[in-house]
C-alpha positions as CSV (number, residue, x, y, z in Angstrom):
1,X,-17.3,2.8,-15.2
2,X,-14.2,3.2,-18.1
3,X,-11.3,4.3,-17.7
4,X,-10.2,7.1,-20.2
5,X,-7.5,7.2,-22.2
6,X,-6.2,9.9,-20.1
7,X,-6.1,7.4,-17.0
8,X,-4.8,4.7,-18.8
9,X,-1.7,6.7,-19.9
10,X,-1.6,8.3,-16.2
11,X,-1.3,5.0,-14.9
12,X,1.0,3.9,-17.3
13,X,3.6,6.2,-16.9
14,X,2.7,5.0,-13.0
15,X,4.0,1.1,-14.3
16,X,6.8,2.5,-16.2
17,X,8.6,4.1,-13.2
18,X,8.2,1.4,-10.6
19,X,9.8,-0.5,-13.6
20,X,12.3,1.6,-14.2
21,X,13.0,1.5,-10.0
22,X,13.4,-1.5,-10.1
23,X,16.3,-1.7,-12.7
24,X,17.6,0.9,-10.8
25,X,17.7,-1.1,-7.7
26,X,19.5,-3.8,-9.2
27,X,21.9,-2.0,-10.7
28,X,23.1,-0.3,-7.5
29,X,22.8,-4.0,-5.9
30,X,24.7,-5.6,-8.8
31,X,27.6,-2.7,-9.6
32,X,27.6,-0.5,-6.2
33,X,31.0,-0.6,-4.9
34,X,30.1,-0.2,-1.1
35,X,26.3,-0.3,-1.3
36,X,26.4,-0.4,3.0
37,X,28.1,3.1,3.5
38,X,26.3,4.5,1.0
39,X,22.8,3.1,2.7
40,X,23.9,3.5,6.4
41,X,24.8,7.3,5.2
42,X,21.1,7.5,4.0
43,X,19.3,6.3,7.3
44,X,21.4,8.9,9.2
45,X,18.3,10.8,10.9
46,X,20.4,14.1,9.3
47,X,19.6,12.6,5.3
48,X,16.3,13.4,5.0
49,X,12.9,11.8,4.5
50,X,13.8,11.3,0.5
51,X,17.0,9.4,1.2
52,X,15.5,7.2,4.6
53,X,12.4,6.4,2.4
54,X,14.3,5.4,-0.3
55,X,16.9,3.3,1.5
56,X,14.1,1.5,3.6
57,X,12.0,0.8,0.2
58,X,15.4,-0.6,-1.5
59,X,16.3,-2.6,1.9
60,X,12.2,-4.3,1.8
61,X,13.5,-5.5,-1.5
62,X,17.5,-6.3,-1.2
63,X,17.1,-7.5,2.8
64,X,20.4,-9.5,2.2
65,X,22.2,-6.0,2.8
66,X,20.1,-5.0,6.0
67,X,22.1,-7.0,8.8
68,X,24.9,-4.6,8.8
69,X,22.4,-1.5,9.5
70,X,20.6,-2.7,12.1
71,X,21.7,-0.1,14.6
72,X,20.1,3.0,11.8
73,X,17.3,0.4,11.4
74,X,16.6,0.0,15.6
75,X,16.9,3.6,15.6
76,X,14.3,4.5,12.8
77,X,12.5,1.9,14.3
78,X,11.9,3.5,18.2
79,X,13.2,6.4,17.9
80,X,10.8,7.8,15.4
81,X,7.0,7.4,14.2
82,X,7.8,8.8,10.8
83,X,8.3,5.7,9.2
84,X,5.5,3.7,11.3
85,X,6.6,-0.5,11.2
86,X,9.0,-0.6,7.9
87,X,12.1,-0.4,9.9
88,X,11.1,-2.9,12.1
89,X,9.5,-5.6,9.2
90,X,12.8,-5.3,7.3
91,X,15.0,-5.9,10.5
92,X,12.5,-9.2,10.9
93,X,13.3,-10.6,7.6
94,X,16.8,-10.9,8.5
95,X,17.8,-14.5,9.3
96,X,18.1,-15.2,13.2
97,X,21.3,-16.1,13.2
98,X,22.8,-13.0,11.7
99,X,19.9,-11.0,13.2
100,X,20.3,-12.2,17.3
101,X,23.7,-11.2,18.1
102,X,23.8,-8.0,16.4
103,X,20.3,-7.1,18.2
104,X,20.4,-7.8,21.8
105,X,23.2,-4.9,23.1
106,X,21.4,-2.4,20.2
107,X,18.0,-3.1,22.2
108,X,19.3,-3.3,25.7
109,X,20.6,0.5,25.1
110,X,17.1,1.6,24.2
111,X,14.8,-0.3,26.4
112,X,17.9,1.1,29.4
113,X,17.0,4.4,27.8
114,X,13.2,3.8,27.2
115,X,10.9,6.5,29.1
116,X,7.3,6.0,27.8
117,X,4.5,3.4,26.6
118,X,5.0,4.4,23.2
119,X,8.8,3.4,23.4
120,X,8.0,0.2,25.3
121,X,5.5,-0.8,22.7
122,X,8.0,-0.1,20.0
123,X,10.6,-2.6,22.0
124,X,8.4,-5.0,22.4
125,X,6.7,-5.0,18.9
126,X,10.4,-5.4,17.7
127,X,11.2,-8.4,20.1
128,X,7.6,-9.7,18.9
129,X,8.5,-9.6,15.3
130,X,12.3,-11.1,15.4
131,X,10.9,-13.7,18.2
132,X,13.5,-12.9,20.5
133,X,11.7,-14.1,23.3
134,X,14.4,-13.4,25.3
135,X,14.6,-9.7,25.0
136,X,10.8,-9.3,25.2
137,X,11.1,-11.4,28.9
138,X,14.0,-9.0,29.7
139,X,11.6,-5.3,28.9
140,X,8.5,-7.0,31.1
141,X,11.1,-8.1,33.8
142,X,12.6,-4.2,34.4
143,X,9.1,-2.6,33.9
144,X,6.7,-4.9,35.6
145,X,6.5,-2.6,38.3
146,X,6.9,0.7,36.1
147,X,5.3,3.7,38.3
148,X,3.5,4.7,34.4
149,X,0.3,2.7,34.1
150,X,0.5,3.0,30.1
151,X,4.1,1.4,30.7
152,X,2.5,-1.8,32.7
153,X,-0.6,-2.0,29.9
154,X,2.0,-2.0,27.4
155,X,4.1,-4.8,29.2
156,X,0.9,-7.0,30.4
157,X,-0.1,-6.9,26.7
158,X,2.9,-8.5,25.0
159,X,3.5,-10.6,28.5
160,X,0.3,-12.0,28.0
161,X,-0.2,-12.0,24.5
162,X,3.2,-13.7,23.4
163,X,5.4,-15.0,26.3
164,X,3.0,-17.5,27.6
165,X,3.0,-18.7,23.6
166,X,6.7,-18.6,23.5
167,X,7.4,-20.6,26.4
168,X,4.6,-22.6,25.5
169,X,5.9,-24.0,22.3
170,X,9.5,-24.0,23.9
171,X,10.5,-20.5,22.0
């Protein structure tokens, strides 16, 4: 099956503004004169879908600027379904280093405030992804004995699954 000409220009128009985006996105990385305001202002849970998407899309692609956000990032990240994983990817492409000490208190205040599986799972699928190791040992130790069976599923999962791996290969 062809493609008609129809299509072709459909699709075309498709290329041309993803290209376009992407000029666009350099531009505000290259000439913005405070790039993290402006981005922190637009993962405010107040700015709307159109401005969150659009800052976690640019952040996929600029990552360098995402340490600085990582408390709006946690919070897309647990607080919220809407943007399923991409918060928590971007915060795991940013280098350890920078990415460690910024992370622990921000995820110590949501697993203290953590209630159900789904939150847990969200914590731990973040600890997972940034191989903090020692925040993911720190969620099963306070909810091992969790009165919510979906809470100890969630916590015998990622206890079995990764921290016998981590401190397996010395992680």
């Amino acid at each position: 099956m062809s493609s008609t000409p129809r299509d072709q220009e459909l699709w075309g128009a498709c290329v041309e503004a993803e290209r376009q985006l992407r000029r666009r996105q350099a531009a505000f990385y290259q000439q913005a004169g405070d790039r993290e305001a402006v981005l922190r202002a637009a993962l405010e849970p107040g700015a709307g879908a159109w401005q969150q998407g659009t800052a976690l899309d640019y952040l996929q692609g600029f990552g360098g600027d995402a340490a600085p956000l990582l408390p709006e990032l946690v919070s897309l990240a647990v607080m919220s379904d809407k943007w399923g994983r991409q918060p928590i990817e971007i915060i795991a492409q940013i280098p350890c280093d920078q990415c460690m000490p910024l992370l622990e208190p921000i995820f110590l205040k949501y697993l203290a405030a953590a209630e159900t599986g789904n939150d847990y799972a969200d914590l731990a699928y973040l600890a997972v992804r940034c191989e903090a190791w020692t925040l993911l040992q720190r969620l099963v130790q306070q909810t091992v004995d969790h009165d919510d069976p979906d809470v100890r599923d969630v916590v015998a999962h990622y206890s079995e699954r990764y921290l016998a791996t981590a401190s397996g290969t010395g992680g």
